[in-house]
PyMOL Python script that loads the backbone (N, CA, C, O; Angstrom):
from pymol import cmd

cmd.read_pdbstr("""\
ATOM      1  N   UNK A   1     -16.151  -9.628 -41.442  1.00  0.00           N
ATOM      2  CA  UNK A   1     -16.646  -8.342 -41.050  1.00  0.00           C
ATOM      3  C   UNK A   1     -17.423  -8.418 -39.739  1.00  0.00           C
ATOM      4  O   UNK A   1     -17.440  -7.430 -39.005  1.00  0.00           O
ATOM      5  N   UNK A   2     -18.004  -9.428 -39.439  1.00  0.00           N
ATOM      6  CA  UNK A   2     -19.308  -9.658 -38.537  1.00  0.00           C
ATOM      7  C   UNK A   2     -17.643  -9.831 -37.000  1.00  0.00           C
ATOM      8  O   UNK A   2     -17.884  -9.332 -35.900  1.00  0.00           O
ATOM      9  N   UNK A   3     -16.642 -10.322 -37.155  1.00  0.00           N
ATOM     10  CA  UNK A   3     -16.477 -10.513 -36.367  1.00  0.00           C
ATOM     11  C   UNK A   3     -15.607  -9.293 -35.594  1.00  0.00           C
ATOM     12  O   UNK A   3     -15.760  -9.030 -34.401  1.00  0.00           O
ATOM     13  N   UNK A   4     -14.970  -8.820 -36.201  1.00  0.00           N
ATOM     14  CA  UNK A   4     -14.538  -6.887 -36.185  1.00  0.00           C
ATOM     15  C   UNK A   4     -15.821  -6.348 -34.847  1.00  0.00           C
ATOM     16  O   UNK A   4     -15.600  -6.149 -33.653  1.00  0.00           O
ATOM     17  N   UNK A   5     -17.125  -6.231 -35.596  1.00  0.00           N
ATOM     18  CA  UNK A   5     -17.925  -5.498 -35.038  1.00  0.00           C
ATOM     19  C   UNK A   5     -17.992  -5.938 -33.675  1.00  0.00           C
ATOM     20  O   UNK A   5     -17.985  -5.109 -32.765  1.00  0.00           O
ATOM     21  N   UNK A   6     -18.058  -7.214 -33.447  1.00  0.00           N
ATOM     22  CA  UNK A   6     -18.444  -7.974 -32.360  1.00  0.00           C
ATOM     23  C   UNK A   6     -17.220  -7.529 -31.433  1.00  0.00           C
ATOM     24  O   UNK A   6     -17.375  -6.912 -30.380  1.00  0.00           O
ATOM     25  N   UNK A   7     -16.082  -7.887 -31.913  1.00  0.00           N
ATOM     26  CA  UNK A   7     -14.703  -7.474 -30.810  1.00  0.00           C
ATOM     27  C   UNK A   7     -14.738  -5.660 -30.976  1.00  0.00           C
ATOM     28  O   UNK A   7     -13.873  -5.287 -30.183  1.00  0.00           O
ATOM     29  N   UNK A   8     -15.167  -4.789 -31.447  1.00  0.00           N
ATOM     30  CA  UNK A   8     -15.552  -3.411 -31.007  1.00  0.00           C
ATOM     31  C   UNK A   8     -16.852  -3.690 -30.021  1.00  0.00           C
ATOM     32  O   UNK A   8     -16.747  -3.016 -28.996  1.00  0.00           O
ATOM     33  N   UNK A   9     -18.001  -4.469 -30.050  1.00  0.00           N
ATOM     34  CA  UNK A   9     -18.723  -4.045 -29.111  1.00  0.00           C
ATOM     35  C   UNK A   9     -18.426  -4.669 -28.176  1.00  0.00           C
ATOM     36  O   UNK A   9     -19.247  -4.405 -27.297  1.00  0.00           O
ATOM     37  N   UNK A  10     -17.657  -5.421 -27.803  1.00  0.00           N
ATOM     38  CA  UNK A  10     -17.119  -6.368 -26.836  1.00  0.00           C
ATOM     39  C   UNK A  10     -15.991  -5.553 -26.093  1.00  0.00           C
ATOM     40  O   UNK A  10     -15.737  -5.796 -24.913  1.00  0.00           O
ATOM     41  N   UNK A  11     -15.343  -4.616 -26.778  1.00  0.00           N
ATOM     42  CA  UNK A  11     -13.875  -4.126 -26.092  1.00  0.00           C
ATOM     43  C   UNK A  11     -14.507  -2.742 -25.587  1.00  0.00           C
ATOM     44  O   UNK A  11     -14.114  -2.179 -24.565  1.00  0.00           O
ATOM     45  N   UNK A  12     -15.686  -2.181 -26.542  1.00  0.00           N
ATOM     46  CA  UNK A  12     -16.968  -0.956 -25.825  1.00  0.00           C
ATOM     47  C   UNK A  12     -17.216  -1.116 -24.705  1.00  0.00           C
ATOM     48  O   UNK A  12     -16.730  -0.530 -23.738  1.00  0.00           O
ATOM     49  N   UNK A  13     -18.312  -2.253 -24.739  1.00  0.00           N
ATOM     50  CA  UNK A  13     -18.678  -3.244 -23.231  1.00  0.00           C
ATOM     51  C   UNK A  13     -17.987  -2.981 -22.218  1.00  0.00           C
ATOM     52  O   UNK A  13     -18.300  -2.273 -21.261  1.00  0.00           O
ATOM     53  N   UNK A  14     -16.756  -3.706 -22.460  1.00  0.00           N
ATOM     54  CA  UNK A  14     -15.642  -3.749 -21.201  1.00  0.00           C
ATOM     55  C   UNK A  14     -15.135  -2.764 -20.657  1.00  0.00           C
ATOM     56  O   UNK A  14     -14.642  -2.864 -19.533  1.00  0.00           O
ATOM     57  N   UNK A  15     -15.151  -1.592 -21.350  1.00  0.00           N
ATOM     58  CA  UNK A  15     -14.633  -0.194 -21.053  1.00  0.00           C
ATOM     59  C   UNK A  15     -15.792   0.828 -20.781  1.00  0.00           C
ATOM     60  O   UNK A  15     -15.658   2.042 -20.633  1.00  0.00           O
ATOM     61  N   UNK A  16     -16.831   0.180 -20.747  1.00  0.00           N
ATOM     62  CA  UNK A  16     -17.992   1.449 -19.743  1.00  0.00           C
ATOM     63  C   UNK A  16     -18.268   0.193 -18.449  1.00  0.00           C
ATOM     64  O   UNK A  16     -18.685   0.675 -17.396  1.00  0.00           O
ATOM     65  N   UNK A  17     -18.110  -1.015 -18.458  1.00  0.00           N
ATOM     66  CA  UNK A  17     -18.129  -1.566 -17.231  1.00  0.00           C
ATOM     67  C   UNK A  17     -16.899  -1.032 -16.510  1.00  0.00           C
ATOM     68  O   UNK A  17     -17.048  -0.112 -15.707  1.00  0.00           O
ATOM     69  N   UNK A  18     -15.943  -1.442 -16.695  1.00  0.00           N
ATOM     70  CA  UNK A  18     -14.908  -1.067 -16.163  1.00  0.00           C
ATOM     71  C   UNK A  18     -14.552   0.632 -15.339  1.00  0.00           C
ATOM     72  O   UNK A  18     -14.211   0.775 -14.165  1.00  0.00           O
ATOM     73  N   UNK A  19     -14.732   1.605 -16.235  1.00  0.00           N
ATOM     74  CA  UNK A  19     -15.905   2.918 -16.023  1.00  0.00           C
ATOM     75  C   UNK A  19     -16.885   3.300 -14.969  1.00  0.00           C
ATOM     76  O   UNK A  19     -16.890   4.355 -14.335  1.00  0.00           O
ATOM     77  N   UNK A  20     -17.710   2.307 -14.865  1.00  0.00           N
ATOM     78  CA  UNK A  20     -19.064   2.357 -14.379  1.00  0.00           C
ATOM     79  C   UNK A  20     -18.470   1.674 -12.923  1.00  0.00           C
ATOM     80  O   UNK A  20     -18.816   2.119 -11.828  1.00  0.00           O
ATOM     81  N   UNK A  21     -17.504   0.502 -13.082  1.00  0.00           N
ATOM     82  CA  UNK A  21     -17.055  -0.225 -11.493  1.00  0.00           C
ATOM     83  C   UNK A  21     -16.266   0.952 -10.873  1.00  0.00           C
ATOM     84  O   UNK A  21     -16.410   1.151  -9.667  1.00  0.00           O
ATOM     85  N   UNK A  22     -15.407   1.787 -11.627  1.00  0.00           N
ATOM     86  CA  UNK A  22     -14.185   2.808 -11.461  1.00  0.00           C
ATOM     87  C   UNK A  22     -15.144   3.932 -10.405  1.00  0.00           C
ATOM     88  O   UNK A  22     -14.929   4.192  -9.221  1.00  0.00           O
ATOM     89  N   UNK A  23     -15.957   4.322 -11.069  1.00  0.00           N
ATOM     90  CA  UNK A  23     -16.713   5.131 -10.297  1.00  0.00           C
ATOM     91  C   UNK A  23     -17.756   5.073  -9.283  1.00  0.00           C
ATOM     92  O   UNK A  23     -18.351   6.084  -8.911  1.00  0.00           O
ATOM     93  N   UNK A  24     -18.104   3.336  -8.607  1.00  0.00           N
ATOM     94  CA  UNK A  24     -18.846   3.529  -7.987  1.00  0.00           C
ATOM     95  C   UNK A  24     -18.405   3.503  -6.380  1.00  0.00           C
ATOM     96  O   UNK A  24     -19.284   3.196  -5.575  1.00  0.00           O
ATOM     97  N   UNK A  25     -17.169   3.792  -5.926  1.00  0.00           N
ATOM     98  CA  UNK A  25     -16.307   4.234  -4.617  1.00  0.00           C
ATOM     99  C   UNK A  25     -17.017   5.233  -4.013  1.00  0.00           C
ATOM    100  O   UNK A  25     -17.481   6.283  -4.458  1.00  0.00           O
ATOM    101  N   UNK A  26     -17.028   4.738  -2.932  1.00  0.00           N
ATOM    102  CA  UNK A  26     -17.789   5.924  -1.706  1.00  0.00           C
ATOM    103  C   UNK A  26     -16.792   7.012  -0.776  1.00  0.00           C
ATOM    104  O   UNK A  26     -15.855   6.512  -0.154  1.00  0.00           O
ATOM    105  N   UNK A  27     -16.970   8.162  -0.719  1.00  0.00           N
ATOM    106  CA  UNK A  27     -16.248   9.156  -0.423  1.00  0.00           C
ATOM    107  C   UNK A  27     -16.686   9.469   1.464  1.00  0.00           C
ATOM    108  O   UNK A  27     -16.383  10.458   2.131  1.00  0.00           O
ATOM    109  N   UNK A  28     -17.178   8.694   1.740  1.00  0.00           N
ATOM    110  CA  UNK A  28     -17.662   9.026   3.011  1.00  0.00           C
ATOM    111  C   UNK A  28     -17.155   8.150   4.248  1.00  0.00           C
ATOM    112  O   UNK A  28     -17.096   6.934   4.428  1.00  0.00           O
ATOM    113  N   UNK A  29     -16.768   9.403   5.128  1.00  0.00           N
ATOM    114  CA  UNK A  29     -15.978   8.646   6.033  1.00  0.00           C
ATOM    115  C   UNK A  29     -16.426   7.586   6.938  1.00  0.00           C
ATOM    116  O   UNK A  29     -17.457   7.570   7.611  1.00  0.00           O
ATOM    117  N   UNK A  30     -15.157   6.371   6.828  1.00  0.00           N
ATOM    118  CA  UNK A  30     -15.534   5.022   7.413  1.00  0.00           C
ATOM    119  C   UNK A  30     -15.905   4.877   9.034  1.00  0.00           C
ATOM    120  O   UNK A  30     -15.101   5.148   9.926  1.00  0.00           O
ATOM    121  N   UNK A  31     -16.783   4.571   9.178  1.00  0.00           N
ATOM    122  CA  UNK A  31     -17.485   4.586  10.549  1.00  0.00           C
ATOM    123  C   UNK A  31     -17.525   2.978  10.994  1.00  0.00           C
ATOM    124  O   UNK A  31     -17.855   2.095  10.202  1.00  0.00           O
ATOM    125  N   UNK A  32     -17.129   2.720  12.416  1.00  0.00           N
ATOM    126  CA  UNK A  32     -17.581   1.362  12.959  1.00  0.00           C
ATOM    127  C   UNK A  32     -19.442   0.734  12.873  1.00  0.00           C
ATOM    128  O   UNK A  32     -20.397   1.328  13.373  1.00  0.00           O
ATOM    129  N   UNK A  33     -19.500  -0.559  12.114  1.00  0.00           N
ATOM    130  CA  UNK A  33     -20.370  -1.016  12.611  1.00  0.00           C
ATOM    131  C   UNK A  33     -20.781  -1.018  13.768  1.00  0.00           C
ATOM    132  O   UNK A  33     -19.939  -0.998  14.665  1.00  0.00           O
ATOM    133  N   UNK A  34     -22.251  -1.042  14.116  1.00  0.00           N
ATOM    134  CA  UNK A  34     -23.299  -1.310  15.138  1.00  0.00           C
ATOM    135  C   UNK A  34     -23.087  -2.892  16.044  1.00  0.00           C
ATOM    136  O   UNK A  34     -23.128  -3.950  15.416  1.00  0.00           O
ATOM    137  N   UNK A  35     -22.875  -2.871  17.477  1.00  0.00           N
ATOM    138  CA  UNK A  35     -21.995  -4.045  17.679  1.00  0.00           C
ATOM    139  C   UNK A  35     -21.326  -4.991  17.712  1.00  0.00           C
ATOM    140  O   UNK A  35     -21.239  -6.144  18.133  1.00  0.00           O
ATOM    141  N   UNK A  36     -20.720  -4.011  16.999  1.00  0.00           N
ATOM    142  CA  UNK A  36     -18.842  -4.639  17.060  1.00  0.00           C
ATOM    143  C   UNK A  36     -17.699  -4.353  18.227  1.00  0.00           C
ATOM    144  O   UNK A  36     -17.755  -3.333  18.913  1.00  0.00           O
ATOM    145  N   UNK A  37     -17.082  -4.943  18.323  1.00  0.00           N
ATOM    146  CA  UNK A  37     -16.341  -4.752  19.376  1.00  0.00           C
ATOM    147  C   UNK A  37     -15.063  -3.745  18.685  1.00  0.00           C
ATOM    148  O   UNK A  37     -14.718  -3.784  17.504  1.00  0.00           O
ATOM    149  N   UNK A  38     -14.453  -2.814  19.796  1.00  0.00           N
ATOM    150  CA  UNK A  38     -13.466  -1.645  18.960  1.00  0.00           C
ATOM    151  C   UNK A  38     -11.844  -2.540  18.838  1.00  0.00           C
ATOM    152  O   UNK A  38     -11.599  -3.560  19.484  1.00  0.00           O
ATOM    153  N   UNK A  39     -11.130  -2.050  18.121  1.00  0.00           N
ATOM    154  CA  UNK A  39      -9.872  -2.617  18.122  1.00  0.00           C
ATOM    155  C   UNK A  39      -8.966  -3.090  19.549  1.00  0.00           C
ATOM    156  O   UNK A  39      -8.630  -2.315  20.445  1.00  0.00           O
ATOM    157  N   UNK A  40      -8.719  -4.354  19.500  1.00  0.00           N
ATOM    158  CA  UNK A  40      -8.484  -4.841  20.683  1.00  0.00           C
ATOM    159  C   UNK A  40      -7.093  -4.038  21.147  1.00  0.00           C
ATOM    160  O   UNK A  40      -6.469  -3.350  20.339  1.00  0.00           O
ATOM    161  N   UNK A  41      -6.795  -4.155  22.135  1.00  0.00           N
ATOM    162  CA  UNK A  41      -5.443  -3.278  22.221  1.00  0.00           C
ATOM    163  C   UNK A  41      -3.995  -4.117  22.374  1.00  0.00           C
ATOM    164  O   UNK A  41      -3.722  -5.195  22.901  1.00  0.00           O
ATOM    165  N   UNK A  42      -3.243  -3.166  21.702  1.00  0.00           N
ATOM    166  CA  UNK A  42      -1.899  -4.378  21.828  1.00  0.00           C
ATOM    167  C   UNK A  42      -1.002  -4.740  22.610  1.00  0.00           C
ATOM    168  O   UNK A  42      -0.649  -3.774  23.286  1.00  0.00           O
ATOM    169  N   UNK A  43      -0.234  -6.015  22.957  1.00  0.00           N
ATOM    170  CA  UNK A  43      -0.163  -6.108  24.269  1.00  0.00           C
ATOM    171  C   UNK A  43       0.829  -5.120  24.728  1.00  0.00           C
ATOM    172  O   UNK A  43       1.375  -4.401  23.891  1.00  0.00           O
ATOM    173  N   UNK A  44       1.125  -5.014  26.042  1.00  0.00           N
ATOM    174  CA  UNK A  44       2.204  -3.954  25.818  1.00  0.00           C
ATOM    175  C   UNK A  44       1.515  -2.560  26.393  1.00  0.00           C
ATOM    176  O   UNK A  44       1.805  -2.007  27.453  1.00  0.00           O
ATOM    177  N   UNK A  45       0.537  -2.137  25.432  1.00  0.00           N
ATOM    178  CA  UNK A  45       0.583  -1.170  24.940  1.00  0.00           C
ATOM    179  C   UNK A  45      -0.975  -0.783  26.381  1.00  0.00           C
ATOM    180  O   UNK A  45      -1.860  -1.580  26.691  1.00  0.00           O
ATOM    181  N   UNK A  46      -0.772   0.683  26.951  1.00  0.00           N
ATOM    182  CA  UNK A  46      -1.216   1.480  27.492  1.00  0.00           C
ATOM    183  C   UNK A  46      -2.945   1.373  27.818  1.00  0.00           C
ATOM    184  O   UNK A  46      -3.829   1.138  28.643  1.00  0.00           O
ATOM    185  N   UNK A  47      -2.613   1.734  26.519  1.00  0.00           N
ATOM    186  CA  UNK A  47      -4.226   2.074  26.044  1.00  0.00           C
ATOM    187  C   UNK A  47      -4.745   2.065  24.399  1.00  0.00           C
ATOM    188  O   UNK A  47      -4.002   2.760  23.706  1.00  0.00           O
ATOM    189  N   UNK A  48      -5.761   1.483  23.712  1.00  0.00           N
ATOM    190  CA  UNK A  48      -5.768   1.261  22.386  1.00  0.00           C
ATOM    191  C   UNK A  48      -5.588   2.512  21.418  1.00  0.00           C
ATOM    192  O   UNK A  48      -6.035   3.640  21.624  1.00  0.00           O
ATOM    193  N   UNK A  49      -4.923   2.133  20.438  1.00  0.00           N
ATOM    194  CA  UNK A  49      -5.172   3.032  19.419  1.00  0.00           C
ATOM    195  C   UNK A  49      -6.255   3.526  18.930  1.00  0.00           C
ATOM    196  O   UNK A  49      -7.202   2.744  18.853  1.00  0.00           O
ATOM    197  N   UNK A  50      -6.439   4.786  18.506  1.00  0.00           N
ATOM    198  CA  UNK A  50      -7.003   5.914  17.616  1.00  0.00           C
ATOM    199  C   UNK A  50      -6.672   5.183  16.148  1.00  0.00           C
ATOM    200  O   UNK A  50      -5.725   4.590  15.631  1.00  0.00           O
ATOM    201  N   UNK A  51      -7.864   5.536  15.836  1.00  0.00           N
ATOM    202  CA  UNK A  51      -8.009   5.457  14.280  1.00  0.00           C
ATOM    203  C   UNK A  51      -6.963   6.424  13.462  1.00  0.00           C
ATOM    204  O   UNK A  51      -6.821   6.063  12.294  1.00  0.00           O
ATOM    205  N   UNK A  52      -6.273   7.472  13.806  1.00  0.00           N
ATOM    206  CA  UNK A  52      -5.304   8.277  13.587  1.00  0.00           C
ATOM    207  C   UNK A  52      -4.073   7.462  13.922  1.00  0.00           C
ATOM    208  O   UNK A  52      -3.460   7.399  12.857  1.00  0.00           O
ATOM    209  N   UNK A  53      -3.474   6.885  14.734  1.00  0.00           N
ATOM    210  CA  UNK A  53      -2.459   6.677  15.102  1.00  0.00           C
ATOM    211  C   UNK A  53      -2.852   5.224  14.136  1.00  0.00           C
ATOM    212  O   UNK A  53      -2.261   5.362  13.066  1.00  0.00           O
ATOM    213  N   UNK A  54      -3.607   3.950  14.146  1.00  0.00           N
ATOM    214  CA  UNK A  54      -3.526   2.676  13.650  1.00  0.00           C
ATOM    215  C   UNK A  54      -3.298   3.193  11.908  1.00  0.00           C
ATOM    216  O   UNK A  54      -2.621   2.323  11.361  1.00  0.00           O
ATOM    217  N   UNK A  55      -3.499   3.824  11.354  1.00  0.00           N
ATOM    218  CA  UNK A  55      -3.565   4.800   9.946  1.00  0.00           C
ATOM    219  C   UNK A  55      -2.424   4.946   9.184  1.00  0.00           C
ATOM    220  O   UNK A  55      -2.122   4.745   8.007  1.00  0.00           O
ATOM    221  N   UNK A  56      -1.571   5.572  10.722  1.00  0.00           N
ATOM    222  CA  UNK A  56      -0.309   5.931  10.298  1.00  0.00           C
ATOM    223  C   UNK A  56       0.495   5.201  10.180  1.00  0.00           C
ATOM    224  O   UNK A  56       0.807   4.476  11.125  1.00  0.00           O
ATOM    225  N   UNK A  57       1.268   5.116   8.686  1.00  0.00           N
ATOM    226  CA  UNK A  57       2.558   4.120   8.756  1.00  0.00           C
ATOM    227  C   UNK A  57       3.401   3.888   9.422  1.00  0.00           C
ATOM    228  O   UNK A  57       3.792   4.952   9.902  1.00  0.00           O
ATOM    229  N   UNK A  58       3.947   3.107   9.762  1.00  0.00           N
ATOM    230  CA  UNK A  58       4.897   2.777  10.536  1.00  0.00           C
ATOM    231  C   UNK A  58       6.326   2.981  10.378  1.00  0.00           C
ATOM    232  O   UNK A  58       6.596   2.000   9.686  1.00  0.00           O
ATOM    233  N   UNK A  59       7.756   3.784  10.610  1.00  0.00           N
ATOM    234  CA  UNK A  59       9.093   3.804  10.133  1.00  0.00           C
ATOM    235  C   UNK A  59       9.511   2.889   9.145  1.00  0.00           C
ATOM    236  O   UNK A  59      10.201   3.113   8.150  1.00  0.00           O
ATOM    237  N   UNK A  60       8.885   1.558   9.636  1.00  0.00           N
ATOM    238  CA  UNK A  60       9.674   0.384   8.752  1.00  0.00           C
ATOM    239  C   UNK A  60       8.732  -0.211   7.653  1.00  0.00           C
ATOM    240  O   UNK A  60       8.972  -1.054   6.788  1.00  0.00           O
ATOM    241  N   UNK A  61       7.112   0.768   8.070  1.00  0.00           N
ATOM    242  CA  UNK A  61       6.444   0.323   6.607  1.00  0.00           C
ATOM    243  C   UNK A  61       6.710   1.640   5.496  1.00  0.00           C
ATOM    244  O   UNK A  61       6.115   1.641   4.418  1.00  0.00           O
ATOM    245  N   UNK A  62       7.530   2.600   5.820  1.00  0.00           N
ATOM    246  CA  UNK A  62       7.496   3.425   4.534  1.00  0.00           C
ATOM    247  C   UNK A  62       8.730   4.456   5.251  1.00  0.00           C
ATOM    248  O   UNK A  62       8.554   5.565   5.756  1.00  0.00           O
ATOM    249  N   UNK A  63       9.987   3.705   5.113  1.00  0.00           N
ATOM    250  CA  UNK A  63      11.430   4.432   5.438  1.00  0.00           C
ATOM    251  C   UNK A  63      11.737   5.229   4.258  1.00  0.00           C
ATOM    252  O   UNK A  63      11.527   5.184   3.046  1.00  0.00           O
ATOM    253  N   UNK A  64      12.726   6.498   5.701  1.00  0.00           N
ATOM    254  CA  UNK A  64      13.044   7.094   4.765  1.00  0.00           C
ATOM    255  C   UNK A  64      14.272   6.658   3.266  1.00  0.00           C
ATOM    256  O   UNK A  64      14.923   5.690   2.873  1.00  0.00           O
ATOM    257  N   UNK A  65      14.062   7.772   2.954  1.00  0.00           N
ATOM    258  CA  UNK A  65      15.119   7.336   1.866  1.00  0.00           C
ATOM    259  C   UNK A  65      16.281   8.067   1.834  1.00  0.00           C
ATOM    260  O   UNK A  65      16.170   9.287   1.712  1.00  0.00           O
ATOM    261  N   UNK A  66      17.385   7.570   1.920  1.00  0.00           N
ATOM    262  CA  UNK A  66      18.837   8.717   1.446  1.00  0.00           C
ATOM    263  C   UNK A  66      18.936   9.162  -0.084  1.00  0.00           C
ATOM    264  O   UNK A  66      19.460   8.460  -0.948  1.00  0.00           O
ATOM    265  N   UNK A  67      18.310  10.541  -0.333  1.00  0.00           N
ATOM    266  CA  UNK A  67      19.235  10.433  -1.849  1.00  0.00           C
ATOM    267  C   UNK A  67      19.854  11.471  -2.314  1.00  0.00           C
ATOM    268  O   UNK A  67      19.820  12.258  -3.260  1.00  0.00           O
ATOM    269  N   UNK A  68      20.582  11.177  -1.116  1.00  0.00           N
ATOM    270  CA  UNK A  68      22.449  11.871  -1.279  1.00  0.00           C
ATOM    271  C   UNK A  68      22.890  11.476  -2.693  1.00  0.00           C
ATOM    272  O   UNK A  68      22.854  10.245  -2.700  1.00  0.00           O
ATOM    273  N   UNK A  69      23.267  11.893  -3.829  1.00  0.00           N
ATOM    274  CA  UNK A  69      24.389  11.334  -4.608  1.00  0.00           C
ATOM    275  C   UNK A  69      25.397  11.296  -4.114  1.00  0.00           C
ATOM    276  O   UNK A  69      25.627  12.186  -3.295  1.00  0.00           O
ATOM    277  N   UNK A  70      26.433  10.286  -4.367  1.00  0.00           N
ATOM    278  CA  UNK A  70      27.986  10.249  -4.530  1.00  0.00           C
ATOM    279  C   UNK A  70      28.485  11.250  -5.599  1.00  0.00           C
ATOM    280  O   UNK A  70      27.995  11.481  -6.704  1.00  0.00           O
ATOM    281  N   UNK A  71      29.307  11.657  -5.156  1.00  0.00           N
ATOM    282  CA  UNK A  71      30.059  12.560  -6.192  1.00  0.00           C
ATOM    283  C   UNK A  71      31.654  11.910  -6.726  1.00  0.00           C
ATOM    284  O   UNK A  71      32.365  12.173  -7.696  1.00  0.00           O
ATOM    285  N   UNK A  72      31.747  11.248  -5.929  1.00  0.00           N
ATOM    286  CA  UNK A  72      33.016  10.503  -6.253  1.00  0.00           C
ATOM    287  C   UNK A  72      32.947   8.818  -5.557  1.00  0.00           C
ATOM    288  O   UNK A  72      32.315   8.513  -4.545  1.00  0.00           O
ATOM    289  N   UNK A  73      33.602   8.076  -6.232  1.00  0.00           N
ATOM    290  CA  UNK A  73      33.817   6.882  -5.867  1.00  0.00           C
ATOM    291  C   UNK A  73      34.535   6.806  -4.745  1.00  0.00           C
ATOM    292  O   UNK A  73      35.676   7.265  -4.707  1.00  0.00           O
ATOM    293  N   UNK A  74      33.771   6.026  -3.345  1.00  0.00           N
ATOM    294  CA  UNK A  74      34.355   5.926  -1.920  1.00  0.00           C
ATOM    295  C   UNK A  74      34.850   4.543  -1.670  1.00  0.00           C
ATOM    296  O   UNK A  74      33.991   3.833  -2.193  1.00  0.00           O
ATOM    297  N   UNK A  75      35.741   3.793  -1.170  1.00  0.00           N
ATOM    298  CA  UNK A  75      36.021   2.664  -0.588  1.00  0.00           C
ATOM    299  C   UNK A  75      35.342   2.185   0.175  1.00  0.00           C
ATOM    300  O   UNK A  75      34.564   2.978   0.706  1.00  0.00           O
ATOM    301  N   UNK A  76      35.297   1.450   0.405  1.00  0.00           N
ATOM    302  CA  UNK A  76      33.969   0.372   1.510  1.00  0.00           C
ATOM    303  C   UNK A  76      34.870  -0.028   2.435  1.00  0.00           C
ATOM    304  O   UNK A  76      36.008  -0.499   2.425  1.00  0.00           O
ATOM    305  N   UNK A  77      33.849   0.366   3.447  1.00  0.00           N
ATOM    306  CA  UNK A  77      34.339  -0.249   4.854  1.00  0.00           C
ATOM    307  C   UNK A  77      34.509  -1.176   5.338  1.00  0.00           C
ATOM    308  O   UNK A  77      33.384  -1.392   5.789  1.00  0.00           O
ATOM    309  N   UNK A  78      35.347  -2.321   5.752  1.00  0.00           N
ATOM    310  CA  UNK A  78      35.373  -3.183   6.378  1.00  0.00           C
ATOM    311  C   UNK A  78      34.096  -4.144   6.905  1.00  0.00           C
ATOM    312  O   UNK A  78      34.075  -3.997   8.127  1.00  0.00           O
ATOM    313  N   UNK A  79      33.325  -4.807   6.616  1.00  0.00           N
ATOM    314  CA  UNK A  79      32.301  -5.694   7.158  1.00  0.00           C
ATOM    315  C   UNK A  79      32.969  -7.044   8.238  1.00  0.00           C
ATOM    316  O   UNK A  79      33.739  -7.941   7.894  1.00  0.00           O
ATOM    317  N   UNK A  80      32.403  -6.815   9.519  1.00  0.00           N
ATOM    318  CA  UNK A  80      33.005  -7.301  10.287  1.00  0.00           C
ATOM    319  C   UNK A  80      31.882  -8.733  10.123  1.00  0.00           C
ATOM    320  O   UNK A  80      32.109  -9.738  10.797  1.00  0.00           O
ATOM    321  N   UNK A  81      30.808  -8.680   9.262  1.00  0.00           N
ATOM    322  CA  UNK A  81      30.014  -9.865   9.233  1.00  0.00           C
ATOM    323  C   UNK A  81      30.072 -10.505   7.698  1.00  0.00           C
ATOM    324  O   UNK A  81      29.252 -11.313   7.261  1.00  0.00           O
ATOM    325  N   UNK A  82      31.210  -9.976   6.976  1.00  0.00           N
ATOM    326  CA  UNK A  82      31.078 -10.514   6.296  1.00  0.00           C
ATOM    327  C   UNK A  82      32.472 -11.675   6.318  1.00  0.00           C
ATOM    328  O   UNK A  82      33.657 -11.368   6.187  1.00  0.00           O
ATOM    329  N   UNK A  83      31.949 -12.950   6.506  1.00  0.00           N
ATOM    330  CA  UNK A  83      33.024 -14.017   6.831  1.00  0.00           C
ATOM    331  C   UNK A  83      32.858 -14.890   5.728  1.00  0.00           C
ATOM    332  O   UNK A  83      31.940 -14.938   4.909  1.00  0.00           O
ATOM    333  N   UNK A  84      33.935 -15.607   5.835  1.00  0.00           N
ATOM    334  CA  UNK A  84      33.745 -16.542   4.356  1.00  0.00           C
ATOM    335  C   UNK A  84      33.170 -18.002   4.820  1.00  0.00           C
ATOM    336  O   UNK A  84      33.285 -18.291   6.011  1.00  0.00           O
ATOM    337  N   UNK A  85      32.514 -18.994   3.863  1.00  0.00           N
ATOM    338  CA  UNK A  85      31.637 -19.523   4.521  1.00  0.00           C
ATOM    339  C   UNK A  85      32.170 -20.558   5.489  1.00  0.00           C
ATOM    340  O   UNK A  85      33.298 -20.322   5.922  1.00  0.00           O
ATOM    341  N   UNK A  86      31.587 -21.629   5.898  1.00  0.00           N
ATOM    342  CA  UNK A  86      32.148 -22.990   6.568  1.00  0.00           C
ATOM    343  C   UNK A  86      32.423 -23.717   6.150  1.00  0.00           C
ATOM    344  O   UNK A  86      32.827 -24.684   6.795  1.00  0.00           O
TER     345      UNK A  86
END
""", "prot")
cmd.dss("prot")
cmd.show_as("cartoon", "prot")
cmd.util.cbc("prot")
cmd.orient("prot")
């Protein structure tokens, strides 16, 4: 019996910590530390990014997606890279 109680106050425990970590996130917008240097700029590139533009994903970090269905079964095209091996 003694050990029941113990794994309820133990699995209690864990679930108002867990709770209590869940909710302690700050809602306020992220500001640069006090001298620090700002984002270096990349090479190439003009002039440095905006916190707006570094933010935004990139094409190839979050492509689109096709989702066309097929409605019928199509033949495949020819792969001019697909060779058999050496």
């Amino acid at each position: 019996m003694i050990c029941k109680t113990n794994t309820g106050r133990r699995m209690l425990l864990i679930g108002c910590a867990a709770l209590a970590l869940g909710a302690c996130g700050s809602r306020q917008k992220l500001t640069a530390v006090e001298g620090t240097a700002p984002v270096p700029r990349a090479y190439g590139a003009e002039k440095p990014q905006s916190v707006d533009e570094l933010l935004k994903p990139s094409a190839q970090a979050r492509p689109e997606r096709n989702v066309e269905l097929q409605r019928r079964s199509q033949a495949r095209e020819d792969d001019p890279f697909d060779l058999p091996p050496d």
